[in-house]
C-alpha positions, 0 to 999 in steps of 0.5 A: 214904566207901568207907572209913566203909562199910568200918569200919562193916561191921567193927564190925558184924562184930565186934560179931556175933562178940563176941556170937555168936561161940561158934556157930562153933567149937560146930558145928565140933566137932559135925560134926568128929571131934576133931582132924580139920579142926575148925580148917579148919571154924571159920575157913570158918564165919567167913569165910562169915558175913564174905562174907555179912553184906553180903546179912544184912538184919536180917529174922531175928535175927542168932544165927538167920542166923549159925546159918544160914550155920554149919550150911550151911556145915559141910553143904557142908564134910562134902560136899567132905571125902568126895570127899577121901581120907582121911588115912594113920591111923598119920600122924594125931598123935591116935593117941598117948595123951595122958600128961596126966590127963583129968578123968573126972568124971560130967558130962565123961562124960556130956557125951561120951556125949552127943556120942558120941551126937550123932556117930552122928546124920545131919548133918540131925539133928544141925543139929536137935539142936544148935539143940534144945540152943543152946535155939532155938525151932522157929520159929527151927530152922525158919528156919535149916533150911528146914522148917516149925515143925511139922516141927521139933517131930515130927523133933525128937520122933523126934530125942530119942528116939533119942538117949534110947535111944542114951545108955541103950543108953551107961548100962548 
């Protein structure tokens, strides 16, 4: 009996990673400098939404819940990385150049002027604005933020704003 629980609970589990699975490793990247700890966060994103599928019962959709659990989970990994010391920079291997070529077209630039962008936001904003961008309703970014809709719609306001004036300030 435990056993059929047991199977069902990890169908369950994979059928949520297979179709939201994408969600871990994109807030990771939001709230990681590259190369640093993004791995570390992907796989906390998961174990946390393995720990508490059990407690996920169905009263949001699952992509909201899974954003939930991802986003409070990579706020409380940044709290415990400041209490870290920070590594020695000449033993951080992104230091070395990259001999092979990057594509350098306009959209990889401005998707890293974009993320450059995003990087420079409060970790609050950047939850806001990453939901805003994963096209998430301000219903759906109110639940996994714990405001209410029309909060979203005026810090989301004053969010694009910013990042309109900072990716100009990039343009020029």
């Amino acid at each position: 009996m435990a056993q059929d629980a047991d199977k069902q609970r990890e169908e369950a589990f994979l059928g949520l990673l297979a179709r939201h699975g994408r969600i871990a490793p994109a807030v990771a990247r939001l709230y990681t400098p590259p190369g640093e700890d993004t791995a570390d966060l992907e796989q906390e994103i998961r174990l946390q939404w393995w720990r508490s599928l059990a407690g996920f019962a169905g009263r949001s959709k699952a992509s909201t819940w899974m954003y939930q659990v991802a986003l409070h989970t990579a706020l409380t990994f940044l709290r415990g990385r400041f209490r870290r010391p920070s590594p020695d920079p000449l033993e951080r291997a992104d230091n070395v150049a990259d001999p092979a070529p990057q594509p350098g077209g306009r959209q990889d630039r401005r998707r890293s002027a974009l993320h450059g962008a995003l990087a420079r936001l409060e970790p609050g904003e950047r939850a806001l604005a990453y939901l805003w961008l994963e096209e998430c309703s301000h219903e759906e970014i109110a639940v996994v933020t714990g405001i209410s809709a029309n909060a979203v719609g005026v810090r989301l306001h004053r969010i694009r704003k910013r990042l309109k004036e900072m990716l100009g300030a990039h343009e020029e």
